[in-house]
HTML snippet that shows the backbone in 3Dmol.js (N, CA, C, O; Angstrom):
<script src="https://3Dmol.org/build/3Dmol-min.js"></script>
<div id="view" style="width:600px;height:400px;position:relative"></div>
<script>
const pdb = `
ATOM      1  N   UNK A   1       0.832  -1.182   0.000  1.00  0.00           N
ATOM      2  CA  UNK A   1       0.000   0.000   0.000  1.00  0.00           C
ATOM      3  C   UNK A   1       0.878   1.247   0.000  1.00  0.00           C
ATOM      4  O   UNK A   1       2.078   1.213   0.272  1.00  0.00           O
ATOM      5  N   UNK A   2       0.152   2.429  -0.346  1.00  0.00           N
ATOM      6  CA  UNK A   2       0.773   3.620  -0.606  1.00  0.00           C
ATOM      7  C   UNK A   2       0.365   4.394   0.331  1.00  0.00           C
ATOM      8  O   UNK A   2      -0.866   4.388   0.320  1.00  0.00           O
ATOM      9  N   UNK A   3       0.983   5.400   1.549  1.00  0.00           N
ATOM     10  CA  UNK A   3       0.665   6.624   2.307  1.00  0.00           C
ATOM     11  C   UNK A   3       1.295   7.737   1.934  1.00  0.00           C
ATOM     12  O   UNK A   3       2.414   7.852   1.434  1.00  0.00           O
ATOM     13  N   UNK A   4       0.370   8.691   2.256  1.00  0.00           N
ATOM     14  CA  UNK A   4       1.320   9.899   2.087  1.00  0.00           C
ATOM     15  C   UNK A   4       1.499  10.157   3.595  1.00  0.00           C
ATOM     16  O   UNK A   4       0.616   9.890   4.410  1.00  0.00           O
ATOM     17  N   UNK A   5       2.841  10.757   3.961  1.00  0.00           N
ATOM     18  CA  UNK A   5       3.311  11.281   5.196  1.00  0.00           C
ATOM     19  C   UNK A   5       3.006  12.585   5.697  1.00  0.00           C
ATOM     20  O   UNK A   5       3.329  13.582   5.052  1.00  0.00           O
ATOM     21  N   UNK A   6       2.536  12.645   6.565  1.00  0.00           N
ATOM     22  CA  UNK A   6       1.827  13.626   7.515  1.00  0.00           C
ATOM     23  C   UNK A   6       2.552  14.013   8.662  1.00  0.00           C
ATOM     24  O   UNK A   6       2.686  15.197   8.974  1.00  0.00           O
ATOM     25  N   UNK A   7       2.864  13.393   9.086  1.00  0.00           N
ATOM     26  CA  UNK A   7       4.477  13.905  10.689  1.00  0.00           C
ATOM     27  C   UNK A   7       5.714  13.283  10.096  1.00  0.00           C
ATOM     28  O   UNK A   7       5.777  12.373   9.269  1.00  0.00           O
ATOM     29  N   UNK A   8       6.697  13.960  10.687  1.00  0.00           N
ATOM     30  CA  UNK A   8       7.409  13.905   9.760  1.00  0.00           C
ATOM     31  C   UNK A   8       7.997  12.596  10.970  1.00  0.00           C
ATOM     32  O   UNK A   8       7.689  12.836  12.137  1.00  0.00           O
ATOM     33  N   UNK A   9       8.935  11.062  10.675  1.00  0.00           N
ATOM     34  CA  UNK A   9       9.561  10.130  11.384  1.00  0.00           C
ATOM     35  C   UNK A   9      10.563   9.249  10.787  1.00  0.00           C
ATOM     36  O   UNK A   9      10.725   8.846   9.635  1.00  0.00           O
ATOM     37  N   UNK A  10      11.042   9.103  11.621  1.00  0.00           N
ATOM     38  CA  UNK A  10      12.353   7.747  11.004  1.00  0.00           C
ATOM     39  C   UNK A  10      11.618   6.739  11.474  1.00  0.00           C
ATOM     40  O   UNK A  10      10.983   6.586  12.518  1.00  0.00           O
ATOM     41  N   UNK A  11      11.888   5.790  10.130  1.00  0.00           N
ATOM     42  CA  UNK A  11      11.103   4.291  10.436  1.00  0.00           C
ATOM     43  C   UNK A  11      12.337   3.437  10.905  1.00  0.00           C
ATOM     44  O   UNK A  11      13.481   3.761  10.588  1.00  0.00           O
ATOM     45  N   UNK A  12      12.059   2.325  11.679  1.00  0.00           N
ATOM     46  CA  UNK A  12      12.858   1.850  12.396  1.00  0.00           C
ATOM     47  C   UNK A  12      13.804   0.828  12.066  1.00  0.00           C
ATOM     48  O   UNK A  12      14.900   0.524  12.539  1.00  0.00           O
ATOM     49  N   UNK A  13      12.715   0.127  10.623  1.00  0.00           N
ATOM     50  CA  UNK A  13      12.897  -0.875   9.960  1.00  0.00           C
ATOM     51  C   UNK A  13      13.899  -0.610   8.744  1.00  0.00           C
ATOM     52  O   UNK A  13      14.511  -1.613   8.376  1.00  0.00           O
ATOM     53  N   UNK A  14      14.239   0.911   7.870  1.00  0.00           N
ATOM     54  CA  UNK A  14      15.048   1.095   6.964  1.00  0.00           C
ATOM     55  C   UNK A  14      15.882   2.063   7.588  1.00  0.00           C
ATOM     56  O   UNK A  14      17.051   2.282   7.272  1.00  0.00           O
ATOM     57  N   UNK A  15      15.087   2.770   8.699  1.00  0.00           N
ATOM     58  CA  UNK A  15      16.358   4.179   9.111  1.00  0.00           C
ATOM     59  C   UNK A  15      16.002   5.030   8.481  1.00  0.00           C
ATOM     60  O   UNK A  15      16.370   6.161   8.798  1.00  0.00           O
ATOM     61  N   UNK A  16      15.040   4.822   7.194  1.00  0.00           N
ATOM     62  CA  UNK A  16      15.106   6.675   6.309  1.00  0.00           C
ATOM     63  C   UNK A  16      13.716   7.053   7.165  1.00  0.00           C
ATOM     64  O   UNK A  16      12.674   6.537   7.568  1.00  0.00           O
ATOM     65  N   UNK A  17      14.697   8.765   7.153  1.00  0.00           N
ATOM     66  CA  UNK A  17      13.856   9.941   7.787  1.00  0.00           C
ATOM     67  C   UNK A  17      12.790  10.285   6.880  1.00  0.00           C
ATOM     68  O   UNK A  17      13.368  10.694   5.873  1.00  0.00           O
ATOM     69  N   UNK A  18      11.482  10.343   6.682  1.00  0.00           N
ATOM     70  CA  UNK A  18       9.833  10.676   6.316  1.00  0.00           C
ATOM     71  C   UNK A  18       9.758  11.583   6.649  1.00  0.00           C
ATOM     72  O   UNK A  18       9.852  11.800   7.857  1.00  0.00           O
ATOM     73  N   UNK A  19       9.541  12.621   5.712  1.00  0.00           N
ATOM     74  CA  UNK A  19       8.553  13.898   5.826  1.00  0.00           C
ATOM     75  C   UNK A  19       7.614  14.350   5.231  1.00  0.00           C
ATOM     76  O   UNK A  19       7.361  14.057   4.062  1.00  0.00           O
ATOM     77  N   UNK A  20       6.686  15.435   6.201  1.00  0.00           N
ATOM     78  CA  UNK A  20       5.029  15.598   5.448  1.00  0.00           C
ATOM     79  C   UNK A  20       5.148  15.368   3.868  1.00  0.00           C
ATOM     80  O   UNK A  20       6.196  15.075   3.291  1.00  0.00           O
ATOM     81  N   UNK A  21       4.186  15.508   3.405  1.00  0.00           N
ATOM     82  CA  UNK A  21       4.180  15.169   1.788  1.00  0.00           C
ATOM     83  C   UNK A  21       5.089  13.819   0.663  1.00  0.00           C
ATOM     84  O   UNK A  21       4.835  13.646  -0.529  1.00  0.00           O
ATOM     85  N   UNK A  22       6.098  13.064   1.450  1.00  0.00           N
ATOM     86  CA  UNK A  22       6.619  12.065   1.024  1.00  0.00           C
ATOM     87  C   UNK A  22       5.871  11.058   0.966  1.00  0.00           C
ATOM     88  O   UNK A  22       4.920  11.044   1.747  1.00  0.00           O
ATOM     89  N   UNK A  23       6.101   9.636  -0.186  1.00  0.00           N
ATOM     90  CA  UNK A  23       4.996   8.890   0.075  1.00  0.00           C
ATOM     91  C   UNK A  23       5.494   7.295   0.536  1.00  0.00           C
ATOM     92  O   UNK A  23       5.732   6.472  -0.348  1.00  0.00           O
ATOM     93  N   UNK A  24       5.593   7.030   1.614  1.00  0.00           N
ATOM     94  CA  UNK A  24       5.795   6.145   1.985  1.00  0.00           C
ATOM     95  C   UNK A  24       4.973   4.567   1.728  1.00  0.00           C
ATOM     96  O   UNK A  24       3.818   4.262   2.025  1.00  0.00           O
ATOM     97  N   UNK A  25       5.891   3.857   1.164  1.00  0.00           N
ATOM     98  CA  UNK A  25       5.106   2.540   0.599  1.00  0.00           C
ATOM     99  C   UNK A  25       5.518   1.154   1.704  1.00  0.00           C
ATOM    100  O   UNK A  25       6.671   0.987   2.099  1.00  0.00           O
ATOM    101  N   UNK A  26       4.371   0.242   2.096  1.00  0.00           N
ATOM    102  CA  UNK A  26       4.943  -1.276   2.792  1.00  0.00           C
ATOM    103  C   UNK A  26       3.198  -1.482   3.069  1.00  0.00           C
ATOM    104  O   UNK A  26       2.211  -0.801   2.788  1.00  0.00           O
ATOM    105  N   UNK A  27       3.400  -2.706   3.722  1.00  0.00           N
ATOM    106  CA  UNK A  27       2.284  -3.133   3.801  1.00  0.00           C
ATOM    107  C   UNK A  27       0.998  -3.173   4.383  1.00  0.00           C
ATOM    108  O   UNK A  27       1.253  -2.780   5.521  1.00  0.00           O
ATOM    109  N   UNK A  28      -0.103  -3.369   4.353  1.00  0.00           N
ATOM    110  CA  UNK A  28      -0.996  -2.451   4.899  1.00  0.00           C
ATOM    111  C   UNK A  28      -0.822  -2.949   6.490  1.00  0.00           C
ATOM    112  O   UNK A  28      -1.240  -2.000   7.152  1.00  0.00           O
ATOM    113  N   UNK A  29      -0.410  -3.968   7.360  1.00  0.00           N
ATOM    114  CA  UNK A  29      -0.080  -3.976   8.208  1.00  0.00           C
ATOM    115  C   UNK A  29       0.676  -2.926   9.106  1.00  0.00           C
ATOM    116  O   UNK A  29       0.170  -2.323  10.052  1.00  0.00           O
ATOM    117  N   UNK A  30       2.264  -2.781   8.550  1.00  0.00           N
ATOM    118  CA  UNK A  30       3.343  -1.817   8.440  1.00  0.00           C
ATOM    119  C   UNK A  30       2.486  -0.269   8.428  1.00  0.00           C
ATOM    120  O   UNK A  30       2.897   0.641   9.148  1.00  0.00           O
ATOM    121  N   UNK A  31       1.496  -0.117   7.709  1.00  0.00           N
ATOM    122  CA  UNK A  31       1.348   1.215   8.064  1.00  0.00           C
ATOM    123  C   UNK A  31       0.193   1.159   9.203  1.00  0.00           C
ATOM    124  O   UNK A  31       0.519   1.797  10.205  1.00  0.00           O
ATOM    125  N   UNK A  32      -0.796   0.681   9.263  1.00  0.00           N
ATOM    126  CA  UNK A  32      -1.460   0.345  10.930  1.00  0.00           C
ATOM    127  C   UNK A  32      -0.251   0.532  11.861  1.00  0.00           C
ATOM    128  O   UNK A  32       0.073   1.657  12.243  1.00  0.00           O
ATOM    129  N   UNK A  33       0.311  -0.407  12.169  1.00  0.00           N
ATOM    130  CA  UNK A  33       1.439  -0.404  12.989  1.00  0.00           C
ATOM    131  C   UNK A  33       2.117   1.422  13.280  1.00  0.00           C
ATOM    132  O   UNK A  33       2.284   1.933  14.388  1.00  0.00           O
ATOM    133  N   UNK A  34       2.342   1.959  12.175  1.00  0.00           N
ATOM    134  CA  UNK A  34       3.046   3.156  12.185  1.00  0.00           C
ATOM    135  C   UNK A  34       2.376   4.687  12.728  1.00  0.00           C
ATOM    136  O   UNK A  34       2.741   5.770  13.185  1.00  0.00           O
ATOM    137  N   UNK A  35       0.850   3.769  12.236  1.00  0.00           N
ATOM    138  CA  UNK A  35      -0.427   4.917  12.271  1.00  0.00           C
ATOM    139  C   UNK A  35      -0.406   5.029  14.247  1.00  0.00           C
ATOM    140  O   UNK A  35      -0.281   6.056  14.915  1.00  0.00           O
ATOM    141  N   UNK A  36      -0.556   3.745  14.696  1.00  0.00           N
ATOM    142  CA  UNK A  36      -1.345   3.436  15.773  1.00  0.00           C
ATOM    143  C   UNK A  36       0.160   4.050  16.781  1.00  0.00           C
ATOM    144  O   UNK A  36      -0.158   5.144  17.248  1.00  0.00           O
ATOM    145  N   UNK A  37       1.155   3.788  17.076  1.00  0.00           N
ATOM    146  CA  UNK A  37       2.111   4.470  17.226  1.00  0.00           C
ATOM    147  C   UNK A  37       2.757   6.171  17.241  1.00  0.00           C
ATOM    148  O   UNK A  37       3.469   6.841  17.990  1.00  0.00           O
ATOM    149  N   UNK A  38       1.914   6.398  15.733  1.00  0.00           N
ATOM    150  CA  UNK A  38       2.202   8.119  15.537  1.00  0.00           C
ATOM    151  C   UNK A  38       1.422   8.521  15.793  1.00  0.00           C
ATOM    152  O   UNK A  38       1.504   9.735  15.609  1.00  0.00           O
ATOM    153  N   UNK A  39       0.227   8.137  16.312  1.00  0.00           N
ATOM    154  CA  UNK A  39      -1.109   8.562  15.578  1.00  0.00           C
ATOM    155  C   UNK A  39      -1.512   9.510  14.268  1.00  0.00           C
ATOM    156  O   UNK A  39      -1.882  10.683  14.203  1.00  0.00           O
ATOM    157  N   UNK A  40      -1.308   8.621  13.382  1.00  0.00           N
ATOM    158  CA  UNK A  40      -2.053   9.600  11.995  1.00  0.00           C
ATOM    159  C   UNK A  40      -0.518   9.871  11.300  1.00  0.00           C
ATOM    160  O   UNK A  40      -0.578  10.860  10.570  1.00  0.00           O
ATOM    161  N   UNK A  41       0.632   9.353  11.326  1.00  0.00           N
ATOM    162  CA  UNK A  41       1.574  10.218  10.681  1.00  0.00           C
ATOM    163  C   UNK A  41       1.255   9.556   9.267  1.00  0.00           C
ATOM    164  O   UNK A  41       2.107   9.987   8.490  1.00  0.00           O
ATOM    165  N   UNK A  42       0.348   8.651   8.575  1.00  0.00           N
ATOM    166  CA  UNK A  42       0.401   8.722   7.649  1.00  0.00           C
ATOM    167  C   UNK A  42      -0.851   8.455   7.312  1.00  0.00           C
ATOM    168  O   UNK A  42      -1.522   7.678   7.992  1.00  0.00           O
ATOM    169  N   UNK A  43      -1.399   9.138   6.078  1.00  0.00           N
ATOM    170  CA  UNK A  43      -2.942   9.214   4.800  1.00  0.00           C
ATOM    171  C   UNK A  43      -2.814   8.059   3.817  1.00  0.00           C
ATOM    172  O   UNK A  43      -2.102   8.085   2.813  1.00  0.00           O
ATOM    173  N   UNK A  44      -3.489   7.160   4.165  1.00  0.00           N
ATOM    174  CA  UNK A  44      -3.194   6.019   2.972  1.00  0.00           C
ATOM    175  C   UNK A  44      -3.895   6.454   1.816  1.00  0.00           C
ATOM    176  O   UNK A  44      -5.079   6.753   1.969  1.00  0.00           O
ATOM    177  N   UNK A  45      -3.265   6.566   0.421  1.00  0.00           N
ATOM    178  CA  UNK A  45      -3.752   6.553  -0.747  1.00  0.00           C
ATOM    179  C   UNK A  45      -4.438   5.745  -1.258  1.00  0.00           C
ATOM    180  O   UNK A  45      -3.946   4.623  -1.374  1.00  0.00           O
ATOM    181  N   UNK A  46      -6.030   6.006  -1.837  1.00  0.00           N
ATOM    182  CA  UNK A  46      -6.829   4.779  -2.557  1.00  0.00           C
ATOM    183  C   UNK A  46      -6.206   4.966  -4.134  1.00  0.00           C
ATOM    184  O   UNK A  46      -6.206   5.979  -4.833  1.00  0.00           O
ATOM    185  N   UNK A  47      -5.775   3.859  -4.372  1.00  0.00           N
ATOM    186  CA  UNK A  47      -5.314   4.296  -6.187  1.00  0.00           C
ATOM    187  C   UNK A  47      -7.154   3.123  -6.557  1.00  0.00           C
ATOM    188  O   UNK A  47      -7.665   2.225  -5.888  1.00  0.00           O
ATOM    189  N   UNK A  48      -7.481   3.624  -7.580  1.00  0.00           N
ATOM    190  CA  UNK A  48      -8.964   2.900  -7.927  1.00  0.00           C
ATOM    191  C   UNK A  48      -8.070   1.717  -8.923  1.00  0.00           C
ATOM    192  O   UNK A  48      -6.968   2.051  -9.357  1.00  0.00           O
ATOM    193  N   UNK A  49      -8.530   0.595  -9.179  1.00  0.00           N
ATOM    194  CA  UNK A  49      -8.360  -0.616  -9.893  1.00  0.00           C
ATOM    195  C   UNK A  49      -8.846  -0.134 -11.072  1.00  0.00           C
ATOM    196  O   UNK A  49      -9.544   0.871 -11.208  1.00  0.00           O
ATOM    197  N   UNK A  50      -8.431  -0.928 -11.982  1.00  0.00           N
ATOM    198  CA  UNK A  50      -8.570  -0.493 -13.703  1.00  0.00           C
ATOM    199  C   UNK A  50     -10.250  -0.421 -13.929  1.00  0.00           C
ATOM    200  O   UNK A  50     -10.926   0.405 -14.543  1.00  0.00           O
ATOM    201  N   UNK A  51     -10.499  -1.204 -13.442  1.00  0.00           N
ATOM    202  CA  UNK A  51     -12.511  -2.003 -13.047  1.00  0.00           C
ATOM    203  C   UNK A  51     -13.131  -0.625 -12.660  1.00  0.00           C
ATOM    204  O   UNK A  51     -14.041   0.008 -13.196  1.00  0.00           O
ATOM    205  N   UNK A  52     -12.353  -0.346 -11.547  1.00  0.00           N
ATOM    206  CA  UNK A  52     -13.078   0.852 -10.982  1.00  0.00           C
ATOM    207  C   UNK A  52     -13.405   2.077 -12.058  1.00  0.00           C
ATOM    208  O   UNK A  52     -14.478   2.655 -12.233  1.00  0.00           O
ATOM    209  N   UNK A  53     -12.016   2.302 -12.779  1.00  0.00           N
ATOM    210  CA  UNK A  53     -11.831   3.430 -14.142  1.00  0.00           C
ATOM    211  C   UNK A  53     -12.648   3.204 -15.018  1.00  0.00           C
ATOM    212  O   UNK A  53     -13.456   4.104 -15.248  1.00  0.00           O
ATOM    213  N   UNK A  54     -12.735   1.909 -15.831  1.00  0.00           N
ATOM    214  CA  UNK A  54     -13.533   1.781 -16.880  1.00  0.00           C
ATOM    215  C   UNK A  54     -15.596   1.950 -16.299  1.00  0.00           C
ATOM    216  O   UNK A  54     -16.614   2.133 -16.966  1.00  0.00           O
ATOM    217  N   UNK A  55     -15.367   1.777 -14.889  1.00  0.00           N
ATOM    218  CA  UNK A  55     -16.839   2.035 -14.719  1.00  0.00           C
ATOM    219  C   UNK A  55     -17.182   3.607 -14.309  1.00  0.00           C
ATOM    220  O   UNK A  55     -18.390   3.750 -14.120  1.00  0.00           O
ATOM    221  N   UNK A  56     -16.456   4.743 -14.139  1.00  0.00           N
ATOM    222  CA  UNK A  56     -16.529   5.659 -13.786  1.00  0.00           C
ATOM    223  C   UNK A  56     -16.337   5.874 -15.375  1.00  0.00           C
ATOM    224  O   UNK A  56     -16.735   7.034 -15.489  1.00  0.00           O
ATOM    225  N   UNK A  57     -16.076   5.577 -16.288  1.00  0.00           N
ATOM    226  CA  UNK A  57     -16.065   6.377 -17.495  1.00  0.00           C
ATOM    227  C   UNK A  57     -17.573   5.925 -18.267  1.00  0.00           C
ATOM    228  O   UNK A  57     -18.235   6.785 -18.847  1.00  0.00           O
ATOM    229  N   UNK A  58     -18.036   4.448 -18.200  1.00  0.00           N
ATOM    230  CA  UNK A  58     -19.342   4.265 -18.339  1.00  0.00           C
ATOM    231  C   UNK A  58     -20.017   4.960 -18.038  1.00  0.00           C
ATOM    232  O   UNK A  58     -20.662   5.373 -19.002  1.00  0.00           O
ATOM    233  N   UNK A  59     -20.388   5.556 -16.802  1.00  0.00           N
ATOM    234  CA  UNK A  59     -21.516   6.480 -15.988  1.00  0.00           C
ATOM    235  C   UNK A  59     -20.872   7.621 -16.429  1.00  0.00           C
ATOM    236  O   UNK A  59     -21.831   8.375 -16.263  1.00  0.00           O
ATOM    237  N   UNK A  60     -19.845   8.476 -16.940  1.00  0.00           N
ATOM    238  CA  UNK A  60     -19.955   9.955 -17.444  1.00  0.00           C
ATOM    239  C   UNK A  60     -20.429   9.542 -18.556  1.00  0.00           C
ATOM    240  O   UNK A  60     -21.126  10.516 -18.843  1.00  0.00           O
ATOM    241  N   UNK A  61     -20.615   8.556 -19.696  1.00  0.00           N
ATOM    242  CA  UNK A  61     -21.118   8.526 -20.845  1.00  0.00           C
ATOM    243  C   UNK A  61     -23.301   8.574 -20.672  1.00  0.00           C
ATOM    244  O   UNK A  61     -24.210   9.187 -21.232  1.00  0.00           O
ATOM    245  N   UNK A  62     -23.194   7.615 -19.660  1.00  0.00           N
ATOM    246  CA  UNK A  62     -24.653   7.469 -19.310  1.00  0.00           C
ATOM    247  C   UNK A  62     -25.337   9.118 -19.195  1.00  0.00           C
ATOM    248  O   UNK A  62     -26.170   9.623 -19.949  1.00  0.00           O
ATOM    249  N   UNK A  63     -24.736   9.666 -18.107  1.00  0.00           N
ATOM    250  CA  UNK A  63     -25.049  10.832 -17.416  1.00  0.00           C
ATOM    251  C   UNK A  63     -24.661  11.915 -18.560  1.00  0.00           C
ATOM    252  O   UNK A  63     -25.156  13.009 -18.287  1.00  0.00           O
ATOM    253  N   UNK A  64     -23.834  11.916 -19.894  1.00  0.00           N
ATOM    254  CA  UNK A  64     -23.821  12.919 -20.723  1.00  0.00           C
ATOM    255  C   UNK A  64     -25.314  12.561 -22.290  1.00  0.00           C
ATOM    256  O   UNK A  64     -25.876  13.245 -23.145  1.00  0.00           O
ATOM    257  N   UNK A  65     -25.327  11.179 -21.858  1.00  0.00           N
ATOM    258  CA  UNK A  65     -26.300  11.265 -22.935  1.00  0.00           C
ATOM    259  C   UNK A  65     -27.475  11.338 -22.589  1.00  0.00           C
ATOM    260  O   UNK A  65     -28.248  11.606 -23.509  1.00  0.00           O
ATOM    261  N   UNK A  66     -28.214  11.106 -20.933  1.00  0.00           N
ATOM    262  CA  UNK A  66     -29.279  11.639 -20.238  1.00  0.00           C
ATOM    263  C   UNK A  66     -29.177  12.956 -20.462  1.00  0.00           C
ATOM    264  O   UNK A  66     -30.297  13.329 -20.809  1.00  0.00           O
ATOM    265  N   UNK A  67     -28.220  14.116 -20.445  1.00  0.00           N
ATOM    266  CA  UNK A  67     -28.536  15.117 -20.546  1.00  0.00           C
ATOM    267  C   UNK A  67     -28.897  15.508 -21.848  1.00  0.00           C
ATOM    268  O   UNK A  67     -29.864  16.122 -22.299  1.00  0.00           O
ATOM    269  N   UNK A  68     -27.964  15.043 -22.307  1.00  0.00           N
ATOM    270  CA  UNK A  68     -28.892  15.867 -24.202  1.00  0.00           C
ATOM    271  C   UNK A  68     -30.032  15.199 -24.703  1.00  0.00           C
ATOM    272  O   UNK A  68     -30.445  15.420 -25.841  1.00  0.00           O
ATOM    273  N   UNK A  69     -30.606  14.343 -23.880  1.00  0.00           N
ATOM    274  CA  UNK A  69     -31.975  13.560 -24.090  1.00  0.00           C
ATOM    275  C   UNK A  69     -33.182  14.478 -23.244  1.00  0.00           C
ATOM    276  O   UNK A  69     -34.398  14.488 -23.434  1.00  0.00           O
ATOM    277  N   UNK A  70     -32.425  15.173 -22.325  1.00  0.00           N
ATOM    278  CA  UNK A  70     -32.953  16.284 -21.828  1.00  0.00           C
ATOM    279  C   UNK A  70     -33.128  17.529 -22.731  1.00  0.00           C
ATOM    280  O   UNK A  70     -34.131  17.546 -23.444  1.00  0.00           O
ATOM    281  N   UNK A  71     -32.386  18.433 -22.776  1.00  0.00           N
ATOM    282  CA  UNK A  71     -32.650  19.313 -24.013  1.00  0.00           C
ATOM    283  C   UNK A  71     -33.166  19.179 -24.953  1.00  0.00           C
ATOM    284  O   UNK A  71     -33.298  20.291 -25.463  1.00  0.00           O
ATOM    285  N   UNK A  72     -33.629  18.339 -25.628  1.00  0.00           N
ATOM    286  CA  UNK A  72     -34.330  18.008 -26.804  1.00  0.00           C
ATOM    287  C   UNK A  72     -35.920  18.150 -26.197  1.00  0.00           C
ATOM    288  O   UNK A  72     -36.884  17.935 -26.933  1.00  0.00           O
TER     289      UNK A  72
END
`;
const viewer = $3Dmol.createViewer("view");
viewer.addModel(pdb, "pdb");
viewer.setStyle({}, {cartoon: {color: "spectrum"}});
viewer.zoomTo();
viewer.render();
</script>
């Protein structure tokens, strides 16, 4: 999984120093662990699955041709 960093910390496990806006990657365990500890030093990123994309582009097609079915 992907976080973005919010307090800035050295992880214990590589030694590199994290700061706000960096995006720290390991597993969704590893960042629980880091969260519950810092509280909150890191925002996990949702990246959407390809599934997710191709259905969010379906429904702007739906929702653009409801509208000009409207205007008419």
């Amino acid at each position: 999984m992907k976080a973005t960093v919010q307090i800035s910390f050295k992880d214990k496990d590589s030694g590199l120093q994290y700061k706000p806006g960096q995006i720290f990657e390991a597993s969704s365990e590893r960042i629980k662990e880091i969260n519950k500890a810092l509280r909150g030093a890191l925002e996990v990123i949702i990246e959407p699955s390809p599934e997710q994309l191709d259905l969010v582009v379906e429904v702007e097609k739906v929702i653009k041709k409801r509208g000009r079915s409207k205007k008419e």
